[in-house]
N, C-alpha and C positions, 0 to 999 in steps of 0.2 A: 306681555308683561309676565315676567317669573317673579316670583314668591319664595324665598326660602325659610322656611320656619327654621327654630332655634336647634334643632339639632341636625341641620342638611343644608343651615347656612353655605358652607365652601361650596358643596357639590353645585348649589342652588347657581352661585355666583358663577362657575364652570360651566355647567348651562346656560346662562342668559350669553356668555362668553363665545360658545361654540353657535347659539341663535343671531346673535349680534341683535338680544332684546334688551330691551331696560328691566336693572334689577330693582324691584320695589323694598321699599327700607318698613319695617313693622316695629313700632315701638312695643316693648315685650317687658312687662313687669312684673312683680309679684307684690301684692299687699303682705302687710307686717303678717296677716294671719293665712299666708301661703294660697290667696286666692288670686288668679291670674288676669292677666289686666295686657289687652290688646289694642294697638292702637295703626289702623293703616294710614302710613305719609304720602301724600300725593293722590292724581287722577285717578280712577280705576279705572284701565281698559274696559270694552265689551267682554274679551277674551281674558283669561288670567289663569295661568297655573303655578302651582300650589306643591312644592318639593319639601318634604316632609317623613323621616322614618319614624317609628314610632317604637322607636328601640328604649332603653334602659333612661330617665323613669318613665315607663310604658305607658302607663296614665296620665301623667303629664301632658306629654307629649301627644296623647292621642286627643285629652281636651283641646292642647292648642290646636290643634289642626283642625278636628269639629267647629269651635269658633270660629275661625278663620275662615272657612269655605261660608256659614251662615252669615257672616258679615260683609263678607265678600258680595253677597247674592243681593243681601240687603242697601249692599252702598253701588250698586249696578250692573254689575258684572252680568251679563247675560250666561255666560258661557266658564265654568271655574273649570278645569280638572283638575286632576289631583293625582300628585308622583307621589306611591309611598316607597323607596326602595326597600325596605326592610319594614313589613307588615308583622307587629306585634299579634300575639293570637293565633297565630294563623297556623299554628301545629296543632291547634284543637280542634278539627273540622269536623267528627264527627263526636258519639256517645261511645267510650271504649269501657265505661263502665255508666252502670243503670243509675240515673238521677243527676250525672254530669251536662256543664254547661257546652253548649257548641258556640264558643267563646268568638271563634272564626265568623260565625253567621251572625252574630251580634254585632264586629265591630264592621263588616263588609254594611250592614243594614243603620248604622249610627252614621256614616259617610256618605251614604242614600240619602239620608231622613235629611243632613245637612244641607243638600243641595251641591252636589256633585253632579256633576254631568259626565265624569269619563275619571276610569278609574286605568293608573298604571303601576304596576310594581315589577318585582326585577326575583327571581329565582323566589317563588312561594314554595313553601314547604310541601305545599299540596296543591297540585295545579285544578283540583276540583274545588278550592277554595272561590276562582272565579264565577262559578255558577250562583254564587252566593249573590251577586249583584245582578240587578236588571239593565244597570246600564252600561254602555260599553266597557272591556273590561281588559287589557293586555298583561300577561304574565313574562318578562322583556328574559333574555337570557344575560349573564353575564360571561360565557365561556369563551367566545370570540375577543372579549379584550383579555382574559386571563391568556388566553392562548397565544395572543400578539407579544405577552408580557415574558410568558415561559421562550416566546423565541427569540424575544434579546437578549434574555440572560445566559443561555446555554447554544453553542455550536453543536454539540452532538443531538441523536436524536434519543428522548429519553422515553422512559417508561411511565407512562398516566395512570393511575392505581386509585382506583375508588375504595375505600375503607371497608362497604358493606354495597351487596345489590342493588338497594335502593341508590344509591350513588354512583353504582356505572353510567347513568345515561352520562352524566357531566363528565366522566372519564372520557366516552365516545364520541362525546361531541370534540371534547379539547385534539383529541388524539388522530380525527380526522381532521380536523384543520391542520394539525402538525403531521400530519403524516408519518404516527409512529404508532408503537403498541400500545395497548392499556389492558387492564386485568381489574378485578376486583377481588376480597376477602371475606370469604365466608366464613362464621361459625357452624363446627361441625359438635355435634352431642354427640362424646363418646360414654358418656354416664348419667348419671343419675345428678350428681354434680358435678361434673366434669365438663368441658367446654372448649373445644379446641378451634383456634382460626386458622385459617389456611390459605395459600394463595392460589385462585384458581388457574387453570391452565384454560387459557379460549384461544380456539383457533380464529386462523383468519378471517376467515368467515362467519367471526363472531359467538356463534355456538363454542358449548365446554365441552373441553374435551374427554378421554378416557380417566383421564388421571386428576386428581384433585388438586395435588400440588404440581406446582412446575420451579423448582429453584432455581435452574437456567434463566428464568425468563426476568429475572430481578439482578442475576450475577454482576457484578460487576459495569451495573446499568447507574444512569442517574433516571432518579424514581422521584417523582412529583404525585405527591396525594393530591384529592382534589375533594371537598364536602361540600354542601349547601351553606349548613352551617356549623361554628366550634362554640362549644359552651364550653364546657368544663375541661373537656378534651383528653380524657380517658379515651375515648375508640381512637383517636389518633395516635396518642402514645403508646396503645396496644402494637399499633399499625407498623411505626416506626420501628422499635424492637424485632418484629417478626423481619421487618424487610433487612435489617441489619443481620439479623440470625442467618439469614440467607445469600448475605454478601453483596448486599447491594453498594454501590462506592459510595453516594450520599443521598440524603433524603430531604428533599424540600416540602412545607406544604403550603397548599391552597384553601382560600373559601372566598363565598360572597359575601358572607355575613359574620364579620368577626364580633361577634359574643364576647367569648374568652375571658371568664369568669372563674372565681374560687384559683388563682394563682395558674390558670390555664397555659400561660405564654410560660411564665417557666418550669413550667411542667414540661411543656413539651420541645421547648431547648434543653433540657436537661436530657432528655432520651435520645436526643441526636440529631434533632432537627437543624439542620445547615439554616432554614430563613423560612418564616413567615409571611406568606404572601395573602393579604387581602383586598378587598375591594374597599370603595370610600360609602359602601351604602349604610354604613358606621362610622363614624367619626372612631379612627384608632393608630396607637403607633405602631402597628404593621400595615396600615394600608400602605400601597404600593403599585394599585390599579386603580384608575381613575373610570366610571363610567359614563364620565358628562356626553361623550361622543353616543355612548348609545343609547340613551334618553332623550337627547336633541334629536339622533337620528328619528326614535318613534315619535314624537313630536311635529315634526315637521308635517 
């Protein structure tokens, strides 16, 4: 039995789809005074999961799903898990300043407390975020369908460009499935206040090379960014400008996780971006990648 709560309804219905399970229907309300009101229709399997991001209103969104697993438990369910594609919090895993919350360990421990049995999400900000729960715990990739995605739209083979270090693994993952190159952008400190990005040069063998920049390696390439996630999308638009400055022929981007906040989307069509490419682990009009097949897959 799939579950899709109110903001992972489609994906939810795409899942039960690709399982050939029955979708359960949840009457979903609000009282006059904004307090939330659940109601499950039908049988409860033994087994049930539970498809739910806890994206934008983050609290919301993270009640319903709380309720929903403790209700679940309570009307039989031996067995709940629980899909969050997109885990709210989960950029705060640690104290980066003295007195701050570990926001991440709070809500991984509020998903416990409800009565979860197995916990899945899809590209965490911080894959040490999983340590956070005691009970089984999968962090799913989303590159292998973005990657399926970049190779029906383009015949040639392009360039896979992480924004910042932290983001090359998803460059290396996509760029070995497509069998082509990927790079990443570093800020380099030339001052005091100064700040320069750069494109690195990596050799084949992964390791950077002598040289810092390489504008060969973007010329006249088609260049697919790729992030975890876009908020506001300032590093992207940086990104995009540089790789144009350098000749690149056109620039698409990628994420799992479309944010895209404070006027982000046209932000970042306005710098040059040919297409926005997202996943559905947000509800958004650049999704354009479905990841029902890889969540069924971990499911099974």
């Amino acid at each position: 039995m799939i579950i899709g709560c109110s903001a992972s309804q489609d994906l939810a219905a795409k899942v039960a789809y690709e399982l050939n399970e029955e979708l359960c229907y949840v009457e979903n309300k609000k009282f006059p005074d904004g307090e939330r009101y659940l109601r499950v229709d039908g049988k409860i399997d033994d087994e049930v999961t539970i498809i739910q991001s806890t994206c934008y209103p983050q609290d919301e969104n993270l009640i319903e799903l709380l309720f929903l697993i403790k209700n679940l438990k309570d009307l039989g369910a031996k067995k709940v898990k629980v899909v969050v594609p997109y885990m709210a919090y989960a950029r705060q895993e640690k104290r980066f300043k003295n007195g701050e919350t570990i926001s991440a360990q709070i809500v991984a421990s509020l998903i416990q407390s409800a009565g979860a049995d197995e916990f899945i999400s899809i590209n965490l900000h911080e894959e040490c975020v999983l340590n956070f729960f005691d009970i089984p715990a999968k962090n799913l990739s989303a590159m292998p369908a973005i990657a399926e995605y970049i190779a029906g739209v383009t015949d040639e083979k392009p360039i896979i460009l992480a924004p910042d270090k932290g983001a090359y693994p998803f460059a290396q993952e996509i760029a070995e499935i497509l069998d082509c190159d990927c790079t990443y952008l570093s800020k380099v400190r030339l001052g005091p206040d100064k700040v320069e990005t750069r494109i690195v040069d990596v050799r084949c063998d992964g390791a950077e090379g002598e040289s810092t920049v390489n504008i060969d390696a973007v010329k006249e390439k088609r260049v697919f960014i790729i992030d975890d996630i876009i908020a506001t999308g300032g590093t992207i638009v940086n990104a995009i400008k540089l790789l144009q400055a350098n000749g690149a022929k056109s620039v698409d981007v990628c994420c799992v996780h479309p944010i895209l906040v404070n006027g982000a989307v046209a932000r970042i069509y306005a710098a040059g971006a040919g297409s926005i490419i997202a996943t559905n682990t947000i509800s958004s009009d650049t999704t354009r990648v479905s990841l029902a097949k890889t969540i069924a897959n971990a499911l099974k």
